[in-house]
Backbone bond lengths (Angstrom), bond angles and torsions (degrees), N, CA, C in turn:
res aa  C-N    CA-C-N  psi(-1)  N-CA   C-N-CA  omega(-1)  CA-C   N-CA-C  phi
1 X - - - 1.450 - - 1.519 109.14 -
2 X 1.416 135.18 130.48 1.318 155.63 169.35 1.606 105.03 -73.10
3 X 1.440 115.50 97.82 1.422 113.60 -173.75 1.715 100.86 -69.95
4 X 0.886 129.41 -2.45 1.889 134.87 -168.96 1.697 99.12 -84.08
5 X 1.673 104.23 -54.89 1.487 115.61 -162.33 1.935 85.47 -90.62
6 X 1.178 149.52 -32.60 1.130 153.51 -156.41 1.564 115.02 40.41
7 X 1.642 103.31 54.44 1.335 101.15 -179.63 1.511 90.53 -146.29
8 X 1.429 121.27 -177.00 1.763 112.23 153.40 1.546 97.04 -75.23
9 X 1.309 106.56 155.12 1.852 121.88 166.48 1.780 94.50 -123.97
10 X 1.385 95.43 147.56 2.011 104.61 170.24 1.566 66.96 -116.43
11 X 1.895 76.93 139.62 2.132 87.09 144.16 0.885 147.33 -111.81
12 X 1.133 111.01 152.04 1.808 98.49 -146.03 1.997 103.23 -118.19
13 X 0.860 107.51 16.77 1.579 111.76 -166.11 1.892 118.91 175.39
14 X 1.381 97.31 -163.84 1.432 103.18 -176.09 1.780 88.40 -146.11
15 X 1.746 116.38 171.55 1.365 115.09 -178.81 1.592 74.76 -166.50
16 X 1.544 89.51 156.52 1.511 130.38 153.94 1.605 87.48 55.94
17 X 1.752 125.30 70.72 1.011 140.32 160.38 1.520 114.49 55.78
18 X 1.075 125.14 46.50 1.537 144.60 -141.60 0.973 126.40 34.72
19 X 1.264 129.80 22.69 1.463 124.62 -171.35 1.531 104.64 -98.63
20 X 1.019 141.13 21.71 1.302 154.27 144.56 1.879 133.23 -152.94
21 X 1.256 75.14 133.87 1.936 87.21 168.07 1.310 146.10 -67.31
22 X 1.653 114.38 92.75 1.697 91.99 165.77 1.509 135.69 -61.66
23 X 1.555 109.65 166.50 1.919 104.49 178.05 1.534 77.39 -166.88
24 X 1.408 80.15 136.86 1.720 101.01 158.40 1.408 122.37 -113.73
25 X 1.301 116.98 123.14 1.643 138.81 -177.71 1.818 104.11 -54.06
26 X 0.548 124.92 -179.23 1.843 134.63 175.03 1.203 113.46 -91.78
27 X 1.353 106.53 -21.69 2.078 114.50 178.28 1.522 92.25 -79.70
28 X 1.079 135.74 -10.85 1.467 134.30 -168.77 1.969 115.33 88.97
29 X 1.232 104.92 -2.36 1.709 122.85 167.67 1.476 118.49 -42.95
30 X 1.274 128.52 106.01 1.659 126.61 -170.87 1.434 94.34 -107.51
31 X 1.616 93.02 106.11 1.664 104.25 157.20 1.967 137.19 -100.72
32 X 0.645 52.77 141.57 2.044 59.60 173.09 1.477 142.07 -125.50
33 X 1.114 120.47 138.14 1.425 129.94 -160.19 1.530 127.09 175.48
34 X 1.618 115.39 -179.67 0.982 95.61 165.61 1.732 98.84 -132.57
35 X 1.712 102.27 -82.12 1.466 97.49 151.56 1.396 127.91 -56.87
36 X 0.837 145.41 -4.47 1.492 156.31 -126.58 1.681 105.25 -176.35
37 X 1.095 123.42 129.70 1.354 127.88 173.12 2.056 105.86 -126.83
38 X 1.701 102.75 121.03 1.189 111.20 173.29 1.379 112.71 -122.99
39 X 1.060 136.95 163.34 1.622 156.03 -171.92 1.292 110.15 -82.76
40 X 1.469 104.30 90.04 1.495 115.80 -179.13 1.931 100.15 -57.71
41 X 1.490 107.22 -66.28 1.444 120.82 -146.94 1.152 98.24 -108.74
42 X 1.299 109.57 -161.91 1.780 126.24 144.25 1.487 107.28 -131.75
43 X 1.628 108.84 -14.54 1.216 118.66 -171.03 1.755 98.88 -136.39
44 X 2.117 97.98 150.76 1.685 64.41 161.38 1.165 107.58 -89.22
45 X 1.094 140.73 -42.73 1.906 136.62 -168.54 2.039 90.17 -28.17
46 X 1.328 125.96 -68.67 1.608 107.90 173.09 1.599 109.72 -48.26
47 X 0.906 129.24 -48.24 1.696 125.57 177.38 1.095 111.72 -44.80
48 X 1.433 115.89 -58.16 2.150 120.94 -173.42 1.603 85.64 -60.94
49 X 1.356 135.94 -54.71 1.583 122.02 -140.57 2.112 93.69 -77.07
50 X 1.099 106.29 -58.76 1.737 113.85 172.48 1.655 95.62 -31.70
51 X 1.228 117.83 -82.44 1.577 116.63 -178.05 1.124 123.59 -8.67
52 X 1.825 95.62 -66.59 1.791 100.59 -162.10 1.573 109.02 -97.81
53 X 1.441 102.64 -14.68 1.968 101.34 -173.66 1.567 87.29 -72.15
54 X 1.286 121.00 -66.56 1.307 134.94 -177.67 1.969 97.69 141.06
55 X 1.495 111.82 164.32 1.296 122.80 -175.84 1.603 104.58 -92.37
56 X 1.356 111.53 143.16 1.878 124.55 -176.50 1.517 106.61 -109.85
């Protein structure tokens, strides 16, 4: 369990040239981090688009 996301996360990837981890929650929630885990998505379809458009 990811005490940050307070759910279990699987991981499902790497971001920002490996320097951080994706995991997806069971609600379908894509978080990221390394020490620290924050709330990429709510979805991944929002997760893939944040990724590749880039974050504002």
């Amino acid at each position: 369990m990811s005490e940050g996301a307070r759910a279990y996360v699987y991981p499902i990837g790497m971001a920002d040239r490996r320097n951080q981890y994706l995991g997806m929650a069971p609600n379908g929630a894509v978080y990221v981090g390394m020490d620290y885990v924050n709330l990429l998505a709510d979805t991944a379809d929002e997760a893939l688009e944040k990724l590749i458009v880039g974050l504002r």
